[in-house]
N, C-alpha and C positions, 0 to 999 in steps of 0.2 A: 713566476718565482717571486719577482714581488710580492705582492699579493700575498703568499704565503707568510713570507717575511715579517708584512704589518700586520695578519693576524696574530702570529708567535708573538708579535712585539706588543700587540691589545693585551694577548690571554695571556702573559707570565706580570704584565703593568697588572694589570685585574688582581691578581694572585697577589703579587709585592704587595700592593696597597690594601690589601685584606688580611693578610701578613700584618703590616706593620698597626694599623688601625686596630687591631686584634690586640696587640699589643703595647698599646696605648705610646706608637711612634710616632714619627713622620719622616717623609721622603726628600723635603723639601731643597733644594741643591744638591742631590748625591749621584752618583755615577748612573744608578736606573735612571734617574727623570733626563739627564742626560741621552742615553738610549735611546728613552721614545722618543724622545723630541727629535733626535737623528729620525729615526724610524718612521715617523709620522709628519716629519719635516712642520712639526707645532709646537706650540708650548705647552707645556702641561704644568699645572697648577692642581694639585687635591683640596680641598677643603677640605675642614675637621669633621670626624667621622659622628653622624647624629648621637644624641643619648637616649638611650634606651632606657623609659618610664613603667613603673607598671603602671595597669590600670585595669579597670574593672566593668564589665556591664552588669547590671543589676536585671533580674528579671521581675517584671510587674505583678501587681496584686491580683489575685484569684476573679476572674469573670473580668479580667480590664487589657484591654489589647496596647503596647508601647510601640511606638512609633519615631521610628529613629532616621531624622533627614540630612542631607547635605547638600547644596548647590556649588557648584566650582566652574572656573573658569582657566581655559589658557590665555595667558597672558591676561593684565588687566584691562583690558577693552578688547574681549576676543570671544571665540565660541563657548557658550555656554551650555549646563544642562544641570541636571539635580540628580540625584537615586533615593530610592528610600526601604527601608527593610519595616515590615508589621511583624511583631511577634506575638504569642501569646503567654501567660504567664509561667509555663512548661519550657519557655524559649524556642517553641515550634514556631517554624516560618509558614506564617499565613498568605503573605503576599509581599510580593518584590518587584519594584517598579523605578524605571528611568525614563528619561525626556531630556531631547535634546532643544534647547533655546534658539539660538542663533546668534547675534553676536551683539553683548553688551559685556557691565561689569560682573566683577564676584557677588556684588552685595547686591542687584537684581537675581543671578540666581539662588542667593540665599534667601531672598523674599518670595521667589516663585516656588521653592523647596517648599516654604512654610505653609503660603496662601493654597497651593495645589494639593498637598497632601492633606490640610486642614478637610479643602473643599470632598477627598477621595473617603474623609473619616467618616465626614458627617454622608455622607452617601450609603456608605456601610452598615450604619450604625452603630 
């Protein structure tokens, strides 16, 4: 029955703060955060809900393939790895590729992103 309990108490917190965020609120000291914090015997703190940007991918020139990389890391001195998407100029995916590192900072995997897909272009052609 617990159990039950703290998940009701998870999924209507979830809802509230999607609720209120939605709505450009906040929860901060009011009777729900109260609740959970009973409920889950923690404290609950929301941070501000992100902003949503537009933004755009452009698709590349006629006979040229665009290659779109990333390397990331958990935590900053922790497991790494990269992904990378090849499109062509239609925005068909020609090849999609990831590798796991092992455990450095962000800005190695964003050097291994670059140096490794550079090395996968020129292999391609």
């Amino acid at each position: 029955m617990l159990v039950r309990h703290k998940w009701e108490a998870a999924v209507v917190s979830g809802m509230m703060a999607l609720l209120f965020h939605k709505n450009k609120g906040t929860m901060y000291g009011t009777a729900h955060d109260h609740f959970v914090r009973l409920a889950w015997g923690a404290e609950l703190k929301l941070k501000k809900a992100p902003q949503i940007k537009d933004c755009k991918w452009l698709l590349s020139e006629v006979d040229q393939v665009k290659v779109n990389v990333d390397g990331s890391s958990i935590r900053n001195l922790g497991p790494i790895g990269w992904g990378a998407t090849y499109r062509d100029h239609n925005g068909e995916f020609l090849l999609v590729s990831c590798k796991g590192l092992g455990v450095e900072t962000n800005y190695v995997a964003e050097y291994y992103a670059i140096l490794e897909n550079a090395e996968i272009a020129i292999e391609k052609g």
